[in-house]
PATORTI-718955 format. One record per residue (C-alpha): residue number from 1; x, y, z; residue in one letter. Coordinates in nm, 3 decimals. Layout:
<kolkes>
> nr/c1/c2/c3/rest
> NUM/X/Y/Z/a
...
</kolkes>
This chain:
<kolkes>
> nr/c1/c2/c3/rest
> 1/1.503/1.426/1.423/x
> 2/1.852/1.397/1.308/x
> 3/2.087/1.674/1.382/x
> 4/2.272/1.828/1.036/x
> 5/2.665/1.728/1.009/x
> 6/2.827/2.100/1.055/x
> 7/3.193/1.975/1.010/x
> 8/3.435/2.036/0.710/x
> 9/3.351/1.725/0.566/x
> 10/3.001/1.858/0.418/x
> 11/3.132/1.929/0.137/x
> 12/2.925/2.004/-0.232/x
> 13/3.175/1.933/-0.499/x
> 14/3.090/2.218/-0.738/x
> 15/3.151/2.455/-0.431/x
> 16/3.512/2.334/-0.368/x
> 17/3.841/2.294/-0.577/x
> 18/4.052/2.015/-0.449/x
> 19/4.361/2.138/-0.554/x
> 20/4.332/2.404/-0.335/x
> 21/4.203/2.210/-0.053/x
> 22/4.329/1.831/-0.060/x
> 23/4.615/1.850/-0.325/x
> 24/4.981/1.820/-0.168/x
> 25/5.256/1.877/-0.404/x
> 26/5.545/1.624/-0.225/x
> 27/5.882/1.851/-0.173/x
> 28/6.185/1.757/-0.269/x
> 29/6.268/1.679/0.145/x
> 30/5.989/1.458/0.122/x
> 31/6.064/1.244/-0.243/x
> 32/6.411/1.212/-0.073/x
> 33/6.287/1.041/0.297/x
> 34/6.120/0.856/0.070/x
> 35/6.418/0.732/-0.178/x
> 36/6.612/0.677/0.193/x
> 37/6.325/0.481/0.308/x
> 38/6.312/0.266/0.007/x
> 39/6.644/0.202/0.032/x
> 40/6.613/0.094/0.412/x
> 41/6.353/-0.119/0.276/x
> 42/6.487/-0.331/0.036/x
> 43/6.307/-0.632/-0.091/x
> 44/6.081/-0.686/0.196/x
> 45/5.703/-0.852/0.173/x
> 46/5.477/-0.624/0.186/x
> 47/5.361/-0.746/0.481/x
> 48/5.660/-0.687/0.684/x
> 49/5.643/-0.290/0.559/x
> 50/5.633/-0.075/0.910/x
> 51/5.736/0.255/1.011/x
> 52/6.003/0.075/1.142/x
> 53/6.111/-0.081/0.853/x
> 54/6.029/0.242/0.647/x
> 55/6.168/0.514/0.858/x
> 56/6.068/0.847/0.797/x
> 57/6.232/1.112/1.039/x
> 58/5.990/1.416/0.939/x
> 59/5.747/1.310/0.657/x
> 60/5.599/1.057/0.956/x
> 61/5.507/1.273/1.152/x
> 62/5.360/1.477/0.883/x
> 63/5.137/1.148/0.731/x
> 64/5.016/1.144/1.102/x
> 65/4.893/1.503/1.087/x
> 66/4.731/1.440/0.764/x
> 67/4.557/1.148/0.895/x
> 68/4.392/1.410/1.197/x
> 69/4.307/1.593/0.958/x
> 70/4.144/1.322/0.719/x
> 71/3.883/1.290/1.046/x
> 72/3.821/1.628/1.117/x
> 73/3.832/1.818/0.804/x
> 74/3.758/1.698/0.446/x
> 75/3.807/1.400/0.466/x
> 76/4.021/1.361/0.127/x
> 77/4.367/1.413/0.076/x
> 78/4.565/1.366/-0.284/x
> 79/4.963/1.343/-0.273/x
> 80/5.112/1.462/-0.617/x
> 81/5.453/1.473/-0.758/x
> 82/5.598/1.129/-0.708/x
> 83/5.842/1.059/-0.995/x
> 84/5.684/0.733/-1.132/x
> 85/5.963/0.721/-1.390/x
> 86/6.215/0.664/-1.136/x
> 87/6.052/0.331/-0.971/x
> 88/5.931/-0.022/-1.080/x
> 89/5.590/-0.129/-1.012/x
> 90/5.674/-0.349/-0.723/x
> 91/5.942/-0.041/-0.583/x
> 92/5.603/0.170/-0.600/x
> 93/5.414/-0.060/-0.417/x
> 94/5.643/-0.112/-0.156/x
> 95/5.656/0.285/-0.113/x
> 96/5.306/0.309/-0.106/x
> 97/5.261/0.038/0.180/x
> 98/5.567/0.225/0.341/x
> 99/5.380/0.558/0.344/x
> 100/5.051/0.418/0.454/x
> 101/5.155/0.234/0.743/x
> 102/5.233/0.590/0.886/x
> 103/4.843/0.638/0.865/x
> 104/4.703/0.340/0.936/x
> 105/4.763/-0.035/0.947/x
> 106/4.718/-0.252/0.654/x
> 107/4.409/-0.463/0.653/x
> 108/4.327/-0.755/0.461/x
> 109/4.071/-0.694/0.161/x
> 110/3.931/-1.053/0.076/x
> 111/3.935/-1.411/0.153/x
> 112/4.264/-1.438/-0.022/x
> 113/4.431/-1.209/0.244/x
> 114/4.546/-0.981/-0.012/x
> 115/4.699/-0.625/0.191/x
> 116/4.740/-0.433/-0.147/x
> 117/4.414/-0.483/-0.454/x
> 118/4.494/-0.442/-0.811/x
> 119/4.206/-0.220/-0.943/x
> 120/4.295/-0.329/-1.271/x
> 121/3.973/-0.470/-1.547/x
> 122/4.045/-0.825/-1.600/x
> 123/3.693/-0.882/-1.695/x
> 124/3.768/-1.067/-2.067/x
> 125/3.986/-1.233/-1.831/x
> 126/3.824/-1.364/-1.554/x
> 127/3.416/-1.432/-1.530/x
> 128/3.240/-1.289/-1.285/x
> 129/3.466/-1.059/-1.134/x
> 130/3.413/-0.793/-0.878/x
> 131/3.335/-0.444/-0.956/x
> 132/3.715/-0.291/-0.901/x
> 133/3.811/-0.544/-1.122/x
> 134/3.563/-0.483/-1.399/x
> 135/3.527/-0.149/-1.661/x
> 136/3.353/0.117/-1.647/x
> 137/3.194/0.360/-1.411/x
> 138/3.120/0.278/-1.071/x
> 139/2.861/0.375/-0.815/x
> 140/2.903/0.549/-0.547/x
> 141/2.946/0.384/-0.189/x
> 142/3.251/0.324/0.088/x
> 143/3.440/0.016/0.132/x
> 144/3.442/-0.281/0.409/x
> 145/3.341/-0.156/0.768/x
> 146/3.651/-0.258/0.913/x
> 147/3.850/0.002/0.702/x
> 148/3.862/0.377/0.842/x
> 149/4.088/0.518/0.528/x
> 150/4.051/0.359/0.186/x
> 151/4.380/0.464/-0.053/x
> 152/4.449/0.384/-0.407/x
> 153/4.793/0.472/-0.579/x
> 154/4.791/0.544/-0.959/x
> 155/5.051/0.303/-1.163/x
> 156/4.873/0.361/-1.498/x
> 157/4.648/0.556/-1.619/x
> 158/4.333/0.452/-1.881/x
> 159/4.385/0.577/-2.237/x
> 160/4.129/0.827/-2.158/x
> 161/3.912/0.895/-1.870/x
> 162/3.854/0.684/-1.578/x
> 163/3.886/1.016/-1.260/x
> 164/3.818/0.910/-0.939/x
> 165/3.496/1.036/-0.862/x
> 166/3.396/1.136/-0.468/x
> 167/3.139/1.260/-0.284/x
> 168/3.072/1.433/0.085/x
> 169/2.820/1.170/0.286/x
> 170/2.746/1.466/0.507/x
> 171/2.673/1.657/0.251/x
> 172/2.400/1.409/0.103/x
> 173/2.306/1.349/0.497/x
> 174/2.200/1.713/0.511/x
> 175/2.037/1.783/0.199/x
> 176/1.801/1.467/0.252/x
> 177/1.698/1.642/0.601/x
> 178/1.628/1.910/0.475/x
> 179/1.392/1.761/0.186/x
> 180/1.310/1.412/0.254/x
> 181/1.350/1.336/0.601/x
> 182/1.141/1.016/0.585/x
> 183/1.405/0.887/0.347/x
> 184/1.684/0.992/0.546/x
> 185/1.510/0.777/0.833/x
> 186/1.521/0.493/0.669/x
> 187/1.876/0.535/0.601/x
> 188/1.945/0.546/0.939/x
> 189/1.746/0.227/0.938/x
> 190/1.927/0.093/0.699/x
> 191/1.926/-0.236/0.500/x
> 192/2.080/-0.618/0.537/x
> 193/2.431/-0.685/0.407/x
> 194/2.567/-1.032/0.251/x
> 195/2.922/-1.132/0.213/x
> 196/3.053/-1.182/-0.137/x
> 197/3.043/-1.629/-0.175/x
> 198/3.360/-1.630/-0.095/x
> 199/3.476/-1.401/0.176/x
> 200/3.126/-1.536/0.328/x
> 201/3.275/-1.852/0.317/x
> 202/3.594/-1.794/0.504/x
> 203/3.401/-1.546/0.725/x
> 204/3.412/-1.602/1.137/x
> 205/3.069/-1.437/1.095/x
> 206/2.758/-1.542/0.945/x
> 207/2.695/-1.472/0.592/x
> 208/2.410/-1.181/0.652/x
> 209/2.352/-0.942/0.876/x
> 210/2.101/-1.037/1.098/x
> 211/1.959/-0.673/1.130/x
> 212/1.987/-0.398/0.907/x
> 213/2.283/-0.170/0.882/x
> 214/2.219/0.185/0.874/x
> 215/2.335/0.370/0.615/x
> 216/2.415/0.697/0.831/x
> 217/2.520/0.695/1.223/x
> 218/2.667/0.991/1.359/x
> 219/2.997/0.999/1.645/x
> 220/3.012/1.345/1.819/x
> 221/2.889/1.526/1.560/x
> 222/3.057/1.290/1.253/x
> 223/2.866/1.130/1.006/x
> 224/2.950/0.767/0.974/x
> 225/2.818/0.611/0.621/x
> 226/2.800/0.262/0.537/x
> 227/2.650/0.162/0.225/x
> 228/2.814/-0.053/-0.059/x
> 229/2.564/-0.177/-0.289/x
> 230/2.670/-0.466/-0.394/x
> 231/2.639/-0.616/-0.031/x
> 232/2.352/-0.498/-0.037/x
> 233/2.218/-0.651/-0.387/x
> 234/2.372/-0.980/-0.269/x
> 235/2.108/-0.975/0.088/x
> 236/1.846/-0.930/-0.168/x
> 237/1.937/-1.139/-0.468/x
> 238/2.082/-1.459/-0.282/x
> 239/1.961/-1.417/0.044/x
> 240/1.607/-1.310/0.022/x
> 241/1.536/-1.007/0.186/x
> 242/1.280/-0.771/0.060/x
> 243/1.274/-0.392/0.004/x
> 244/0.994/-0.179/0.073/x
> 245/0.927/0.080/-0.137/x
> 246/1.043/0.343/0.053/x
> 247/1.373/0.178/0.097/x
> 248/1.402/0.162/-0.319/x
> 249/1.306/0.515/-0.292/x
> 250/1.586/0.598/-0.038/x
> 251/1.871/0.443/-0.222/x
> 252/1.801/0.573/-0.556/x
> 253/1.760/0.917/-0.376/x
> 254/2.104/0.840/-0.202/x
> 255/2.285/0.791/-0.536/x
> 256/2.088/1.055/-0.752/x
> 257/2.208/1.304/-0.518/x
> 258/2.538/1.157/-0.525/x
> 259/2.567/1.203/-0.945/x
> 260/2.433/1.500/-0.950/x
> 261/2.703/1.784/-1.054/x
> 262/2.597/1.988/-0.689/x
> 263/2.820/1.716/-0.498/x
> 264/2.981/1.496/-0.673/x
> 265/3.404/1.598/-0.735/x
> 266/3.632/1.463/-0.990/x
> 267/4.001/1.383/-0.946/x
> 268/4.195/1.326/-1.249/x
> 269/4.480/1.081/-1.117/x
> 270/4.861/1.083/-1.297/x
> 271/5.094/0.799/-1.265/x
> 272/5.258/0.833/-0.900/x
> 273/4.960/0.998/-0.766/x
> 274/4.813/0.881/-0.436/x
> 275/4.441/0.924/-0.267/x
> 276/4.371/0.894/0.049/x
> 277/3.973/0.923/0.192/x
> 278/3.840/0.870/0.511/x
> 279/3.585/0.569/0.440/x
> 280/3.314/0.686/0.670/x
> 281/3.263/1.008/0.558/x
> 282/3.337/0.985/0.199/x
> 283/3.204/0.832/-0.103/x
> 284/3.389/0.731/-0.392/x
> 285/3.310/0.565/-0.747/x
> 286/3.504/0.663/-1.078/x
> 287/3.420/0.744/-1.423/x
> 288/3.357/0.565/-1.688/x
> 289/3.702/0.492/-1.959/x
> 290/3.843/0.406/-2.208/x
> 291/4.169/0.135/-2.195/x
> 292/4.387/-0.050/-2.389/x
> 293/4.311/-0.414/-2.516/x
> 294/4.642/-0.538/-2.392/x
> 295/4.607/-0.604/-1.993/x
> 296/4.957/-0.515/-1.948/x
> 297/4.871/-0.125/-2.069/x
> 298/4.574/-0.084/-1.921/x
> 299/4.472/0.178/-1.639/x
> 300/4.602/-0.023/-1.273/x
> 301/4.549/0.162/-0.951/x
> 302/4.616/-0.083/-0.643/x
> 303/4.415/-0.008/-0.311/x
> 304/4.528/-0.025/0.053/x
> 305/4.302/-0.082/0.347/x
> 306/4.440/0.117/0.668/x
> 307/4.264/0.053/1.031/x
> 308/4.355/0.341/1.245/x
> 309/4.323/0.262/1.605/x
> 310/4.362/0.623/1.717/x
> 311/4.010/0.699/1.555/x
> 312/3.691/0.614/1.781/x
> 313/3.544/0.269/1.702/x
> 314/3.229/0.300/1.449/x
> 315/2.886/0.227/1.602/x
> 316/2.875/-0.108/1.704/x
> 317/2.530/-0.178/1.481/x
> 318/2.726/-0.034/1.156/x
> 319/3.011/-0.275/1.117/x
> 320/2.941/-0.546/0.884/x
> 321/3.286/-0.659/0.785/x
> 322/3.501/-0.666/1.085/x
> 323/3.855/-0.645/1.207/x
> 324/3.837/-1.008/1.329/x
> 325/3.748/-1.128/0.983/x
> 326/4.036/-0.959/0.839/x
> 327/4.285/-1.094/1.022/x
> 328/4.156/-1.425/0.950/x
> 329/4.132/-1.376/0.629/x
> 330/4.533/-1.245/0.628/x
> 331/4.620/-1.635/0.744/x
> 332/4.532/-1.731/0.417/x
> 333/4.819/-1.476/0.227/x
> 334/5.103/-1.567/0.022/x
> 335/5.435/-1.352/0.069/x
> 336/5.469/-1.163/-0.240/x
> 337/5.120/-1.207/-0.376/x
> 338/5.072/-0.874/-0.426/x
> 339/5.320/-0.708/-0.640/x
> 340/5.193/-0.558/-0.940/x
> 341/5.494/-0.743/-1.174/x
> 342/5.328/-1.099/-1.077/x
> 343/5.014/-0.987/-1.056/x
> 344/5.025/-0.821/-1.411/x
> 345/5.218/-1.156/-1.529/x
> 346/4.969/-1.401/-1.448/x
> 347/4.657/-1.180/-1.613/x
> 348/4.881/-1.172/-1.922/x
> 349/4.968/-1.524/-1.906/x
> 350/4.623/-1.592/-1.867/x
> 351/4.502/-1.324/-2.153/x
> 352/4.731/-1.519/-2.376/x
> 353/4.617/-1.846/-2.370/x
> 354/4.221/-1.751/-2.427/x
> 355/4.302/-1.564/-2.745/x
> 356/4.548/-1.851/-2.824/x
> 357/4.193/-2.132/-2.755/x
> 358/3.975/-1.842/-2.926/x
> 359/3.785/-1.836/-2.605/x
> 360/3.522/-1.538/-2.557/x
> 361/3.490/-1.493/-2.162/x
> 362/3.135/-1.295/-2.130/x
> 363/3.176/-1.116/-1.831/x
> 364/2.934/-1.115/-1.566/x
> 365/2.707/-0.850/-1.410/x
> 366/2.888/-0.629/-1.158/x
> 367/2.801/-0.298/-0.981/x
> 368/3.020/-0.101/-1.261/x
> 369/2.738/0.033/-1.418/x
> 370/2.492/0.191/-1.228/x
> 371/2.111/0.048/-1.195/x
> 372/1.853/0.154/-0.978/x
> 373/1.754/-0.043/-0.665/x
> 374/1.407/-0.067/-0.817/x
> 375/1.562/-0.252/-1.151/x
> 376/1.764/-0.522/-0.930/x
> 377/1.514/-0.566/-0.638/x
> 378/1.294/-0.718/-0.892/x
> 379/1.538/-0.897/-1.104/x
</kolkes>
C-alpha cells in the first residue's frame, strides 16, 4: 500500500485559482533591485550570472523563501509585472538567469550545454526537432531528473493561445489509489528511459536505464514524479523494450487524468511573465496555438534548469539524467550561445534561405501532440 500525499501540493486545478495562490505581482522595490542588478551586471555570459554578480539586497532573500515554499506548498509560483517594454531580449535573459540563480543553480539542458532553451517552434525550420521546439500542444510530464525547479520566462506571446498548462502529481498519485491501485503500482514500478541520440551520445552514462524508473517515489511524505514520455517512447521505439498491458493501461490512465478539467490548471503567460514549478511534484504541458509564419514574431519562452542543493537528493532509483551528465555536457557551451537576439538571428537566417531554395522541411513526429501509449507501443 502506498500512503496518499497530504501536502499542499495535491492540488485539483478546477478547485484552485492561481492568482490567488501562486501569482506575485513584482513591487516597484522589487522592478528597481532588479534595474540596479542589471546594471551591476552589464554584458556578462550568462554563465558567469551569480548572486554575486546580480546582487539583490532584499528581493534575494525573498526568491529564497519562495523557493521553500516551491517544496512545501504548491509547488508553482508565477512572477507578474515585469515591464518587457523597457528591456531587450538578451537584457531579459540576463535578468531572468540573474533572478534564478537566487533559487537554484543553472544546469545544462542538452548535449550542446545550453543553460537557457528557446521554447520557440522552429519546426519548418529544422527536421526532427524536439517537442519544446515544435507546435502545438504538449503532454503532460516533468523535465530531466537532475532538475528540481523547471522555469520558463515569456518574451512573446503566440497570436492566440498557447497557456501553460500544469498539473498536481500528488493529486493524480491519490486519485489512482483510491481507484486503481494496481495501476498506481506499476507506476511506482515504473518503465525504462532512453537518452535522446544525441545527449545519449555525449552521456557519461549508458544510453538506457538498465531498470525501470518509477514514475512516483515519495521523500517524507513528498511525492517525487518522473515521467517524460518521450524518454520513454525512445526505450521502446529504438531500444526495444516491451510494455505490458497494464503498463499501456497505466500511462494512458496517468495522462487522462492529467487532461481532464478536475486537475489540470491553465496559466495564460504575458510578455515579462515568469514560471517557476518544482519538477518533482508538478506536471506541465501547454496548449495548443496559433503563431505567426515569420519566426521572428512567433510565441518564444526560454527555459532555465535550476539544481537546488538545499532540497533532499531524489531517490537514488529515480534519476535518469544526472547532475554529472550535465556538467559534462556544459564543457561543450559556447559563451553567448544563448541569447535570444542570436538565437532568433540564425532561425531567421536559416528561414530565409529555405523559402529563398523553395524547400518544404516536413517536420518530424514529436511528443507535441498527444497519442496514447497503446498507439506508439505498437508503431
Amino acid at each position: 500500500m502506498h500512503p496518499p500525499i497530504t501536502t499542499p501540493a495535491a492540488w485539483k486545478g478546477s478547485e484552485i485559482d492561481y492568482r490567488r495562490e501562486m501569482l506575485h505581482l513584482l513591487t516597484d522595490p522589487q522592478i528597481e533591485e532588479i534595474d540596479d542588478a542589471l546594471k551591476d551586471c552589464g554584458a556578462r555570459d550568462i554563465a558567469d550570472i551569480t548572486p554575486e554578480t546580480f546582487p539583490l539586497p532584499h528581493m534575494g532573500a525573498w526568491l529564497a523563501a519562495r523557493r521553500t515554499d516551491l517544496y512545501h506548498g504548491r509547488g508553482a509560483l508565477l512572477l507578474r509585472g515585469l515591464p518587457r517594454a523597457r528591456y531587450s531580449s538578451d537584457e531579459m535573459a540576463r535578468i531572468y538567469v540573474g533572478l534564478g540563480s537566487h533559487m537554484g543553480q543553472p544546469i545544462a539542458q542538452s548535449y550542446r550545454g545550453e543553460l537557457l532553451g528557446s521554447v520557440l517552434d522552429v519546426s519548418d525550420v529544422e527536421a526532427g526537432v524536439r517537442g519544446y521546439r515544435g507546435g502545438g500542444p504538449q503532454h503532460f510530464h516533468v523535465d530531466g531528473s537532475a532538475c528540481d525547479i523547471v522555469s520558463l520566462m515569456c518574451l512573446r506571446a503566440a497570436k492566440s493561445g498557447g497557456a501553460s498548462r500544469i498539473a498536481s502529481a500528488a493529486a493524480i498519485h491519490n486519485a489512482l489509489l483510491e481507484t486503481r491501485p494496481d495501476l498506481l503500482d506499476a507506476l511506482y514500478t515504473g518503465f525504462h528511459h532512453r537518452y535522446h541520440e544525441m545527449d545519449g551520445r555525449h552521456s557519461l552514462n549508458p544510453m538506457q536505464s538498465a531498470d525501470p524508473v518509477p514514475v512516483f517515489t515519495q521523500l517524507d511524505g513528498h511525492i517525487s514524479c518522473n515521467i517524460d514520455g518521450g524518454s520513454l517512447r525512445y526505450a521502446v521505439q529504438i531500444g526495444g523494450i516491451p510494455w505490458s498491458p497494464l503498463q499501456v493501461e497505466a500511462y494512458d490512465a496517468f495522462q487522462t487524468l492529467a487532461r481532464s478539467d478536475a486537475f489540470y490548471l491553465d496559466m495564460d503567460f504575458e510578455p515579462g511573465d515568469i514560471q517557476f514549478l518544482n519538477n518533482r511534484a508538478i506536471l506541465h504541458g501547454r496548449t495548443g496555438f496559433e503563431d505567426h509564419a515569420d519566426v521572428r514574431q512567433r510565441r518564444h519562452l526560454i527555459r532555465l534548469w535550476l539544481h537546488v542543493p538545499e532540497w533532499p537528493m531524489r531517490p537514488a532509483k529515480q534519476i535518469f539524467m544526472n547532475l554529472a551528465d550535465c556538467h559534462h555536457w556544459l564543457g561543450r557551451r559556447q559563451p553567448d550561445m544563448e541569447l535570444p537576439s542570436a538565437y532568433l538571428d540564425a532561425m531567421a537566417a536559416r528561414q530565409t534561405q529555405l523559402r529563398a531554395q523553395n524547400e518544404r522541411v516536413t517536420p518530424l513526429p514529436t511528443s507535441s501532440s498527444y497519442r496514447s501509449a497503446a498507439d506508439w507501443v505498437k508503431a
